[in-house]
N, C-alpha and C positions, 0 to 999 in steps of 0.2 A: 606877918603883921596881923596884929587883932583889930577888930573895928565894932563897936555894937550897934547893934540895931537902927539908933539914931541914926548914929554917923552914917550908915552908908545909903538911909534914905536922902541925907541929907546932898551928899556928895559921893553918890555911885559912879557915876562919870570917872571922879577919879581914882576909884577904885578901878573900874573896868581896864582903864588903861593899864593899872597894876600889872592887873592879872597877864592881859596883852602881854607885859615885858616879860612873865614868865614867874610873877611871884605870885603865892597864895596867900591868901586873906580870911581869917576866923573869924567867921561872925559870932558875937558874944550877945547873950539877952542875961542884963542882972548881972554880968562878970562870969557866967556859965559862955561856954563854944556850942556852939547848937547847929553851925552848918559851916562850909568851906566853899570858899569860891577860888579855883584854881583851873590855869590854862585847858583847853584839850589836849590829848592826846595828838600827834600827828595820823594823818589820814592813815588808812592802811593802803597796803598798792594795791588790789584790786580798785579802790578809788581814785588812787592818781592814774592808774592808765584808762581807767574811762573819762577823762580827760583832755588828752588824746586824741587828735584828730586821726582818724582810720582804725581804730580798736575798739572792734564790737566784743562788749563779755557773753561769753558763751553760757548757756540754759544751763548748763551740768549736764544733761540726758542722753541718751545714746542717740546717734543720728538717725535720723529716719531712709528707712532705703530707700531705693529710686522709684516713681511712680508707673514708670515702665521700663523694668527690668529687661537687661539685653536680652537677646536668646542667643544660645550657640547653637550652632549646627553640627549634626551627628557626628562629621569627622574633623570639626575644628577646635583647636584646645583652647581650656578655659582661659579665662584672664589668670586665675588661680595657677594654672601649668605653665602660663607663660612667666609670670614672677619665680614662679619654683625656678625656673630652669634656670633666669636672671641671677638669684643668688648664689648660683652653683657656680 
């Protein structure tokens, strides 16, 4: 749907709904298209799941290690040896 310049200052409104239902609208100055009024895009999902009640978005960075790392003792095995052994 074309519309120029007038029209749409005159009655944006009902343009806007247009757009709303999904249709696009060329704006004309002079009978020349000079700009488009059409719907967004839908959200992307990183958007809708923050949203979302309980969905924190993660930084992207690597975790940060523990403030105070366990210590093992001389003859006990690491967490590392105990997953090893788990998988096996």
């Amino acid at each position: 749907m074309n519309a120029s310049v007038r029209e749409l200052k005159s009655e944006l409104s009902r343009y806007i709904r247009q757009v709303q239902r999904g249709e696009t609208v060329v704006v004309t100055y002079r009978g020349k298209p000079i700009a488009r009024l059409m719907p967004l895009p839908p959200p992307l999902l990183e958007e809708r799941l923050a949203t979302l009640p309980g969905i924190n978005a993660g930084t992207g960075g690597k975790p940060r290690g523990a403030t105070r790392p366990v210590r093992v003792k001389f003859n006990e095995k690491s967490v590392a040896d105990i997953v090893m052994a788990e998988r096996r």
